[in-house]
Each structure stands twice: as structure tokens, then as C-alpha cells.
C-alpha positions, 0 to 999 in steps of 0.5 A: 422300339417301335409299334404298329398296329393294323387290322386284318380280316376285321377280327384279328388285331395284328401288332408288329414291334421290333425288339431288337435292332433286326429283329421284328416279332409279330402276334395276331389277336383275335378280338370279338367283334362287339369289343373291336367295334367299341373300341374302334368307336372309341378311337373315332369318340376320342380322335385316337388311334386305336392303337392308343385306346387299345393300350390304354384300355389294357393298361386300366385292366392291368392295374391292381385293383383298387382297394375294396370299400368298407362298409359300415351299416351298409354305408360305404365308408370313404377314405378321407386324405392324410391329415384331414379331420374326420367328419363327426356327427357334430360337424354334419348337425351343425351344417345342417342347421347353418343350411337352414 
């Protein structure tokens, strides 16, 4: 399978990919003005294609979203890793006085 990507008429984002050994499907896409700028922007920032900022922005939107924060007296509660000990009052008091 192989992809290609170029712009046509700078509003339209025209992807080529060919699915089956004769076969080729293309799909035009109309994207903003503003957001083809960004990305092409982008392309250019990171030395890409735009092809490949394109998909990589797609991919990131396409991921489930990651778990919401729980907050505790309007304090965001941060995961902490399988198996490490949890932060007690104590363990930050006894920080603080080895700080000062």
C-alpha cells in the first residue's frame, strides 16, 4: 500500500492510496485555510512532510482520551506508578524542614 499526498488549489488536500494491486481510490479534503497553514508551518518547523504532520495530528485526535484528573479541594490529584508509596503529609513536612 502506498500513500501520496499533494495540495491542489491550496484549500483541498488530495490523498492518493491504492488498496488493491490495481486499484487506486483518491479522497479530496477540504481543510480551513488557517488550519493548512499550521500545519504546512509545522511541516517546514519540524523538517517533515506534511503528509507525516498530518497523520500524526490525526492520530494524537484519534486516541481515546486520557483519563480525567481527580480533584480533591480543587487539587488535581496526580496518578502516581504501580508500586510506588504514596506521599503523606509527613514525608512533605520532613522535606520541607530538610530544605530549610
Amino acid at each position: 500500500m502506498f500513500i501520496f499526498i499533494y495540495i491542489e488549489l491550496r484549500q483541498h488536500l488530495v490523498i492518493a492510496s491504492s488498496l488493491h494491486h490495481n486499484g487506486i481510490v483518491r479522497t479530496t479534503v477540504d481543510l480551513d485555510e488557517e488550519i493548512l497553514r499550521a500545519a504546512k508551518d509545522l511541516a517546514r518547523e519540524r523538517s517533515q512532510s506534511l503528509g507525516r504532520v498530518l497523520s500524526d495530528l490525526a492520530r494524537r485526535g484519534l486516541e481515546p482520551p486520557s483519563p480525567a484528573l481527580v480533584m480533591r479541594n480543587g487539587v488535581p490529584l496526580l496518578p502516581r506508578k504501580p508500586g510506588a508509596a504514596p506521599v503523606t503529609s509527613q514525608a512533605v513536612k520532613d522535606l520541607l524542614e530538610m530544605e530549610n
